[in-house]
C-alpha positions in Angstrom: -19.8 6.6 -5.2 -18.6 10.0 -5.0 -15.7 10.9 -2.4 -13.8 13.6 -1.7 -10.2 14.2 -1.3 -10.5 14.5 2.6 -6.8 14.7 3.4 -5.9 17.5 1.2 -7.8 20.0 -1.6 -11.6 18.8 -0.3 -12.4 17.8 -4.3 -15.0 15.1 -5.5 -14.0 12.3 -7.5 -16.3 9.8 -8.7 -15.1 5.8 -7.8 -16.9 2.7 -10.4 -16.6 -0.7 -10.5 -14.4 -1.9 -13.3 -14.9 -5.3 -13.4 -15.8 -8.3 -11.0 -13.7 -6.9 -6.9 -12.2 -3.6 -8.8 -12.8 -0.2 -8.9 -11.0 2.6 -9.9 -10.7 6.7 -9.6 -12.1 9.2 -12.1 -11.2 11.1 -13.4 -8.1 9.5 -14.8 -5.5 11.8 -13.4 -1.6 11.2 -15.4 1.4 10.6 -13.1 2.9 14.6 -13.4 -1.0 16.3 -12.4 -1.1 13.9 -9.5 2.3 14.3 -7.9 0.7 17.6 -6.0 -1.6 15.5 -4.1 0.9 14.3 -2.3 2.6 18.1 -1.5 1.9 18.2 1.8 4.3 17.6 4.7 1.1 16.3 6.5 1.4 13.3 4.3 1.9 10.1 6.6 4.4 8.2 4.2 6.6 10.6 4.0 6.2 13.0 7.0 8.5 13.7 9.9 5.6 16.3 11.7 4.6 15.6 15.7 1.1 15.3 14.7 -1.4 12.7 16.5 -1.6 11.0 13.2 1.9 11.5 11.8 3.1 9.7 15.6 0.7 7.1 15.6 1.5 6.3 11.5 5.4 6.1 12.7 4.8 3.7 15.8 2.7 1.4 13.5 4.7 1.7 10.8 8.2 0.7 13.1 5.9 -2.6 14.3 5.1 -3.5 10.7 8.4 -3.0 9.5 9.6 -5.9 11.6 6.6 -8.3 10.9 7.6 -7.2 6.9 10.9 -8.7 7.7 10.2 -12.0 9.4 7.1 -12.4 6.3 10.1 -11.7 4.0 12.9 -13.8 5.7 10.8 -16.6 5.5 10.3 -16.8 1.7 13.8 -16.1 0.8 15.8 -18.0 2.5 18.8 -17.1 1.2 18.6 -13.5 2.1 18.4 -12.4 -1.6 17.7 -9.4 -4.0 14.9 -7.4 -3.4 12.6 -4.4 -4.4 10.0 -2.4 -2.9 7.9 -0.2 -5.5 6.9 2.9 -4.1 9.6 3.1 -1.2 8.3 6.0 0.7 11.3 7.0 3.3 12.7 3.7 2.9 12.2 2.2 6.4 11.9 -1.0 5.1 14.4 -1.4 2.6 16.8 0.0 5.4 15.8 -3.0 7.7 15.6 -5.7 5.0 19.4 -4.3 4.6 20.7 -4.6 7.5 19.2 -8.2 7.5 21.4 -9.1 5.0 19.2 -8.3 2.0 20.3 -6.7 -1.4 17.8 -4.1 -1.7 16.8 -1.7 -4.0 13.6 1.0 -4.2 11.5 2.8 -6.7 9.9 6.0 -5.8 8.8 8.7 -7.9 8.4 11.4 -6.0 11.9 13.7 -5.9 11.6 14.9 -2.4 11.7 11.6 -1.1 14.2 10.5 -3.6 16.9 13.1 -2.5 16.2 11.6 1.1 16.5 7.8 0.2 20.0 8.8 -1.5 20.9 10.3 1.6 20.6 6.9 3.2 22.4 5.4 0.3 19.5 3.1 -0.7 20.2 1.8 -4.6 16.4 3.9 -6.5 14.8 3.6 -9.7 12.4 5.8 -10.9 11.2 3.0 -13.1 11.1 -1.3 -13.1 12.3 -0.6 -16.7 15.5 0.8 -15.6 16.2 -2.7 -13.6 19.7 -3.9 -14.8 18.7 -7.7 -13.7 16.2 -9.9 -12.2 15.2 -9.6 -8.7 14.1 -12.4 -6.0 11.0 -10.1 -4.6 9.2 -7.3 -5.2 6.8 -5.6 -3.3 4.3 -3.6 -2.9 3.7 -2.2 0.6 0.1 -0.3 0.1 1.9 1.6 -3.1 0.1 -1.1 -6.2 -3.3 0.7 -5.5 -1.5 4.7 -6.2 -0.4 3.4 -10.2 -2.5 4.7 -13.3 -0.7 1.5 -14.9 -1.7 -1.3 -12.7 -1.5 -3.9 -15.4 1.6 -2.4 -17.5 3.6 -2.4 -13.7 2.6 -6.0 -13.0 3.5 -7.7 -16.4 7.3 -5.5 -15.9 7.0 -6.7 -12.1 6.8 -10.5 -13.4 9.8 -10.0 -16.3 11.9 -8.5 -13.8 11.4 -11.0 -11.1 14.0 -14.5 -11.1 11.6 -17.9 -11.7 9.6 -18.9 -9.0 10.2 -15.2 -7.7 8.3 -13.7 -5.0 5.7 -11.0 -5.6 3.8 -9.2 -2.0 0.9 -7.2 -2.7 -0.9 -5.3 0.6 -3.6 -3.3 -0.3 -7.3 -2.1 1.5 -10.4 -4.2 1.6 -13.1 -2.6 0.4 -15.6 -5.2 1.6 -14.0 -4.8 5.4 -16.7 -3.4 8.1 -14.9 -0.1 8.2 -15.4 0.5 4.6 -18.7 -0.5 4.3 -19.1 1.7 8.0 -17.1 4.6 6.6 -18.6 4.4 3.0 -17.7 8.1 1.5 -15.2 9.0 4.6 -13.6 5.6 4.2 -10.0 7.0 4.5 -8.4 4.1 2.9 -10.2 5.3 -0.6 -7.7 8.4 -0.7 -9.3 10.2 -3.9 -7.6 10.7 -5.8 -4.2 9.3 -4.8 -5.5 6.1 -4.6 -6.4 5.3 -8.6 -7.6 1.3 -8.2 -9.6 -0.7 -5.1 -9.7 -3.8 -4.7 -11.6 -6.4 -2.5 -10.2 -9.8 -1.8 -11.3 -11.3 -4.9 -10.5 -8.5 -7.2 -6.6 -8.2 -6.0 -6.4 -12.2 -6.6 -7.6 -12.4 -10.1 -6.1 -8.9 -10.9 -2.3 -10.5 -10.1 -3.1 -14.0 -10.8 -4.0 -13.3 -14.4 -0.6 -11.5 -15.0 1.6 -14.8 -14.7 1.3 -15.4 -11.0 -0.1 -17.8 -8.4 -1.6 -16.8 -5.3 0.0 -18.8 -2.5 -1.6 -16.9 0.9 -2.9 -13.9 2.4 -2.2 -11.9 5.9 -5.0 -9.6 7.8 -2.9 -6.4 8.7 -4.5 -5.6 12.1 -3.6 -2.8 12.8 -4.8 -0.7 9.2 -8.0 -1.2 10.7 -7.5 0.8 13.5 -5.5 3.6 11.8 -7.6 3.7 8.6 -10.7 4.4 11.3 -9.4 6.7 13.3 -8.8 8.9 10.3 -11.7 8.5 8.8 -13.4 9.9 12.0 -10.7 12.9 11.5 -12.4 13.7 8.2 -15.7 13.3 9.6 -15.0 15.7 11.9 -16.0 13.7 15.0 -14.7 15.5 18.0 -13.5 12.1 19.8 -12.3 11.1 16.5 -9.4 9.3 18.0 -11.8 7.0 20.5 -14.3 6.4 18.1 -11.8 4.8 15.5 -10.2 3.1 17.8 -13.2 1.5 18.9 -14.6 1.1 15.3 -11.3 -0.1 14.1 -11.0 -2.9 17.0 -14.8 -4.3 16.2 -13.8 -4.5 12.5 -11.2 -6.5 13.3 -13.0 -8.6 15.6 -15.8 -8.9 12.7 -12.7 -9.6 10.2 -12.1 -13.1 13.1 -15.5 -14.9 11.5 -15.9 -12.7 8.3 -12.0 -13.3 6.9 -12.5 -9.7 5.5 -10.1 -7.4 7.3 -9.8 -3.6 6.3 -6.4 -4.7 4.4 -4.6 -7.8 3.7 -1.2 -8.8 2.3 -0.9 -11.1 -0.4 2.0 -13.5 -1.7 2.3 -14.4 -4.9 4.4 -16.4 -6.7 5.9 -16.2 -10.6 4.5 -19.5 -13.0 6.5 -20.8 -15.6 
């Protein structure tokens, strides 16, 4: 399939299946050429514009924030260590704080760096630069964005305490909206998104590194975002109905199919 970076420089990039539920972005782009794809202040992650999108990205991503804790509070108990990889602005690690969690963050993009030190959240720039063992990691949509999927998930399992918690959400590439959306799909986001995964694919990937998959979580509202963007880059002129409506039926679809545009996933480290 070929897809184009909608959201930013309008390029092709080609995406293949890998193996058996993953497929990945060529071609290979290295960690320093890929850091200006994400130069924009239009970038939802990290943004603080009024846009439609930028507002309705921050509502959604206040309401997860708060199902992310109660998901986390009820695996650790004993409100422990924790790390999220790929931090963004930190919203998340600022809550999980100020539930009594000892957090820390790795993000590897500066200008978000000099703003999570602001908020004096503990960073890394690597898992290798971990001092000791953590009870959780995760990995809120930021897994999917890594050239070195499998190198990060055998540092993620040395650096997490036994019977440690590992939280994977990525897209669903087998979800009504992608196979709606093919090529305009926004949750593809050539090329800062270097690996896709359907259910399957995400399972084995993790499962093979040391860990055992204990559950998965539909996130409900992706759906909708993901296809109201993807109507943005098609250019529809109700782009913001249609998704919503498109978004709602593929949840609805996701009730009997179990295939929702993007799921979390707990894991937890084997002996």
């Amino acid at each position: 399939m070929i897809v184009k970076d909608h959201f930013l420089t309008g390029e092709s990039f080609e995406i293949k299946k890998i193996s058996k539920g993953v497929m990945s972005t060529f071609p290979k782009i290295d960690n320093k050429k890929l850091k200006p794809y994400y130069n924009s202040k239009n970038y939802y992650s990290h943004n603080t514009t009024s846009s439609i999108m930028s507002l309705l990205y921050s509502w959604s991503s206040r309401f997860m924030t708060k199902k992310k804790i109660n998901l986390i509070s009820s695996l650790l108990k004993n409100k422990d260590s924790l790390l999220d990889f790929g931090c963004g602005k930190g919203d998340f690690l600022l809550a999980a704080k100020k539930s009594g969690f000892d957090v820390a963050g790795i993000e590897f993009l500066s200008s978000v760096q000099k703003e999570l030190n602001k908020k004096n959240i503990k960073l890394y720039e690597k898992l290798e630069q971990l001092s000791k063992a953590v009870s959780a990691i995760t990995f809120w949509h930021s897994l999917e964005h890594l050239n070195d999927l499998n190198q990060t998930l055998i540092l993620s399992r040395k650096n997490l305490m036994e019977s440690g918690i590992l939280i994977v959400a990525v897209p669903n590439y087998d979800s009504f909206d992608s196979k709606y959306y093919k090529s305009f799909w926004a949750a593809f986001d050539a090329p800062r998104h270097r690996f896709h995964f359907n259910k399957r694919g995400i399972i084995n990937t993790v499962q093979k590194h040391g860990f055992k998959h204990l559950y998965n979580k539909p996130m409900f509202l992706d759906a909708i975002y993901i296809s109201i963007l993807s109507e943005k880059y098609k250019g529809s002129k109700m782009y913001f109905i249609k998704g919503l409506l498109v978004g709602l039926f593929s949840n609805l679809s996701a009730l009997f199919t179990k295939q929702s545009s993007s799921n979390i996933f707990i894991f937890k480290k084997t002996n």
